[in-house]
N, C-alpha and C positions, 0 to 999 in steps of 0.2 A: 867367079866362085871363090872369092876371097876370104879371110874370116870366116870359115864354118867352124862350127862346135865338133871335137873332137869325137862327137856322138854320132858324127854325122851319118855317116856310112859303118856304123858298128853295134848292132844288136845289143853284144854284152857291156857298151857301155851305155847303152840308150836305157837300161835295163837300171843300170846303176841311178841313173839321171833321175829315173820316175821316184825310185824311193831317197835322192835326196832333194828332191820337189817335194812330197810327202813331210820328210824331215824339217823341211825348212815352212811348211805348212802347218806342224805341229807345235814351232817352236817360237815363232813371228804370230801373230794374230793378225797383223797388219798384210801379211801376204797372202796373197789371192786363193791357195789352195787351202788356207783355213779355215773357208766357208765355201765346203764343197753343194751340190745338190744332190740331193740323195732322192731316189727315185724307187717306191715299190707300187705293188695294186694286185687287183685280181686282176684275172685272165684279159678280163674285157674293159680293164678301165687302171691305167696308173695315175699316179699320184707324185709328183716331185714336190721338193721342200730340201730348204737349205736348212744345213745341222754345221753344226762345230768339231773338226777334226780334234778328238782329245786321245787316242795311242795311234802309233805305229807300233808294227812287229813286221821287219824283213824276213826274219827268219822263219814265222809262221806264216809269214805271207796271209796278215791281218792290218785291217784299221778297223776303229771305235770310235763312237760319239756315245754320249750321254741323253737320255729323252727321259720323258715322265713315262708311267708303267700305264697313264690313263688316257695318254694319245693314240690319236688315229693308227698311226703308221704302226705302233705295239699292234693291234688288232690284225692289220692286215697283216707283219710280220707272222701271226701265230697264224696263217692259212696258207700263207706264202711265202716260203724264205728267200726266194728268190728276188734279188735290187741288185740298183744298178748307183753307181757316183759317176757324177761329172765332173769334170774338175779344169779351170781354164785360166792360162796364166796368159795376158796378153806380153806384159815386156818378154817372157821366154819363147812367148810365140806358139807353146804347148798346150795341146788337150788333150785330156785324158780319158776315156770311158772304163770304167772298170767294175767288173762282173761277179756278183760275193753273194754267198750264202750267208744269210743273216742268220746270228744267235742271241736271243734275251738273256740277260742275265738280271737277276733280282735276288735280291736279299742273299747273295753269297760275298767269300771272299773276295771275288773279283770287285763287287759292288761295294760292300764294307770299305774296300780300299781305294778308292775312286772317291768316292762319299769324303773321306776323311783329307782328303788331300783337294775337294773344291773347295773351293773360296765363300766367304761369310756371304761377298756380294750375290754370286753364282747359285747359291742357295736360293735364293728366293723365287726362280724359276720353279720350286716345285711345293711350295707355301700355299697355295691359292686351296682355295674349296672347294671349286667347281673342276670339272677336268677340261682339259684344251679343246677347244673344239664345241665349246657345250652353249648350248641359245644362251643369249642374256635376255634374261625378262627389266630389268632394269638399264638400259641403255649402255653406251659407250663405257666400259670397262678396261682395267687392265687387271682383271681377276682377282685382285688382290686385297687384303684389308690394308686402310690408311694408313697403320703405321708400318706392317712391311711394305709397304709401296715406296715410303719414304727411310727404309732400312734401320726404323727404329724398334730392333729386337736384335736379342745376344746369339752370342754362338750356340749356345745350349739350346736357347728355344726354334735356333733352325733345324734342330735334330729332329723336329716332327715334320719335316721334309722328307726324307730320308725311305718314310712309305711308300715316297710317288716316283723313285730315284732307280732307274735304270739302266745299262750300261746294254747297246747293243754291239756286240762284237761281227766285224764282218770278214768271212775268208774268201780270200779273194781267187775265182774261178780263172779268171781271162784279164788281160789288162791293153785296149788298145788306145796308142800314143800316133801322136797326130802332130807333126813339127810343120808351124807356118812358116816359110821365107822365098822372098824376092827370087834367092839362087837356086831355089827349086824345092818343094814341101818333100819330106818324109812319112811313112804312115808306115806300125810295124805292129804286131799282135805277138803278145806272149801269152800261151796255152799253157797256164800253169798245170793244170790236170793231167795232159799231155806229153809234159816238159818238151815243146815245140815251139819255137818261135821263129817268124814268121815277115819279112818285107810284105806290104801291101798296095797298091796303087794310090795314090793321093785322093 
């Protein structure tokens, strides 16, 4: 039982761990929880799909991505705010499930200021004409006209993105953490709603 993480046997720092796994997911691209799976549906049918961690907020006990306003997951958001993220780092040996009421935001300041602060290249994810998810009648596409396929258009003329450009904010209900190792796995649930946190069986 050599080497354990100092989280090992200790709730309020396991607690700590999750949001700077998070932090360090938000701020590396390269690391694993920066491309979380995010998972909503109706009642009878979900849907997962990988999104790009763009905030954290400990304090409000939120994370954000960025989506176009004419994708699936907007839709089913507006009927059910209820999703789930998954999140799994192998070198840490962590996974994460975590439980959040989603919130769209469009065309406010939260958006305005998201908007201004993506990148010229990031942009072009919401350029296209068609919406995500929509039949092509003309074959194998990447939605896009040829010159922004090939990022040939200014900063200015990506501001007509900006329609398709929405920020889902999620609060997060519940968060269980899940530690793999050789010296024996951890598994702990924090009820944020609650304020009750919780040992669980592996």
């Amino acid at each position: 039982m050599n080497n354990k993480p100092d989280y090992y046997n200790d709730l309020e720092k396991t607690y700590s761990k999750i949001w700077d796994l998070l932090k360090n997911g938000l701020d590396n691209r390269d690391a694993p929880f920066h491309i979380p799976v995010f998972v909503c549906g109706e009642i009878d049918k979900s849907k997962p799909r990988i999104v790009v961690l763009r905030g954290i907020d400990k304090g409000e006990s939120k994370i954000w991505f960025h989506t176009d306003i004419r994708s699936d997951k907007i839709k089913i958001l507006k009927t059910n705010p209820k999703a789930s993220f998954l999140f799994y780092d192998k070198t840490e040996k962590v996974q994460l499930r975590i439980s959040v009421i989603s919130k769209i935001n469009y065309q406010n300041d939260l958006t305005k200021k998201s908007w201004e602060k993506t990148a010229h290249m990031s942009r072009q994810c919401y350029l296209g004409e068609k919406a995500p998810g929509e039949i092509s009648t003309s074959g194998p596409t990447s939605g896009l006209s040829e010159s922004i396929d090939n990022l040939k258009y200014s900063i200015e003329e990506s501001e007509e993105g900006y329609k398709n450009f929405c920020v889902v904010e999620n609060f997060v209900k519940s968060i269980e953490w899940l530690y793999l190792a050789a010296k024996g796995h951890r598994r702990a649930r924090f009820d944020l709603e609650n304020n009750k946190d919780t040992w669980l069986v592996p």
